[in-house]
C-alpha positions in Angstrom: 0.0 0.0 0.0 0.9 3.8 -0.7 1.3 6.7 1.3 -0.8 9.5 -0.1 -1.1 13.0 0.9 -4.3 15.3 -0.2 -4.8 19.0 0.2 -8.3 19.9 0.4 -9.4 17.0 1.5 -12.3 17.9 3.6 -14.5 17.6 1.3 -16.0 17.0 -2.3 -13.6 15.2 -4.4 -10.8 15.2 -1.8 -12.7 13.3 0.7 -14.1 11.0 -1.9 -10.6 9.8 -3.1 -9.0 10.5 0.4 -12.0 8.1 1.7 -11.7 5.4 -1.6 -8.2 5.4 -0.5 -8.5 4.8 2.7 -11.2 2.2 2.6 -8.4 0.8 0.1 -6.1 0.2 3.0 -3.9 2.7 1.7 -2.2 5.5 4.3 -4.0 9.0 3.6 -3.2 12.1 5.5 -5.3 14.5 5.3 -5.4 18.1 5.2 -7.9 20.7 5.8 -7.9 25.0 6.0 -8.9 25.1 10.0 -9.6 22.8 12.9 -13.3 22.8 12.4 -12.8 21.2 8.7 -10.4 19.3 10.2 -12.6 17.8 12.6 -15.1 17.0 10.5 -12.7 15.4 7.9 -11.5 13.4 10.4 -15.4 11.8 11.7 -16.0 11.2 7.8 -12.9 9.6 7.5 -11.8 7.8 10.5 -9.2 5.7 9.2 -7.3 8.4 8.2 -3.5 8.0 8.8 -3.1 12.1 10.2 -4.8 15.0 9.5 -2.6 18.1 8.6 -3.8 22.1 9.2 -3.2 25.0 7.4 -4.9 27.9 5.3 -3.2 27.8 1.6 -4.2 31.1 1.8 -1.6 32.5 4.2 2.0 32.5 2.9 2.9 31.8 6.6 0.8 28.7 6.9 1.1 27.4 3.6 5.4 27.5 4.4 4.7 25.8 7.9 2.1 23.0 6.6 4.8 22.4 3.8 7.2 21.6 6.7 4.4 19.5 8.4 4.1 17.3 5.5 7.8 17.1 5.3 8.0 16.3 8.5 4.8 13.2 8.1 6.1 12.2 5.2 7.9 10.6 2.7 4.6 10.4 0.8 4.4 8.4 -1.8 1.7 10.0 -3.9 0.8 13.8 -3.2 -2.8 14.9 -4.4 -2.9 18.5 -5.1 -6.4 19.3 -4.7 -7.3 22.2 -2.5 -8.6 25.4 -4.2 -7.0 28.2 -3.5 -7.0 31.9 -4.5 -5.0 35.3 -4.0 -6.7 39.0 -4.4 -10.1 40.1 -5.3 -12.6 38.1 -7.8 -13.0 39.8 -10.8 -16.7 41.5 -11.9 -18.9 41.4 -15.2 -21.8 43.6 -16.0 -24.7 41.1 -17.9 -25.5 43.5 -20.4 -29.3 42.1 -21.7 
């Protein structure tokens, strides 16, 4: 079995394949934004190997959940998932 790794796993397509996964008997640690999500990741997917913390939206605790994954790891598979975002959204005017 693998060790896998998943950002934004706290829900919708990163809990699916975090839960598949685990239900596979593979190792998943999971990661969500806050310790709310992370609660709830963790009672939807109790067989989770760790659960990791941080908001990819904060330079600071995107650089110390890098090292927390360093630190859990080696990983042998890293899922990419979470969705993240920097500045404003942009605008449009429906012109009918």
């Amino acid at each position: 079995m693998v060790r896998v790794f998943i950002t934004g796993s706290t829900d919708g397509i990163g809990q699916a394949a975090a839960k598949l996964l685990a239900e596979q008997g593979h190792q998943v640690v999971l990661h969500a934004r806050n310790a709310d999500r992370a609660a709830s990741a963790k009672a939807a997917i109790p067989n989770a190997a760790a659960i990791l913390v941080g908001n990819l939206s904060s330079i600071e605790e995107t650089k110390k959940l890098a090292k927390d994954a360093n630190n859990a790891g080696p990983f042998d598979v890293v899922v990419h998932n979470a969705g993240i975002g920097y500045g404003s959204t942009a605008s449009c005017q429906i012109l009918r």
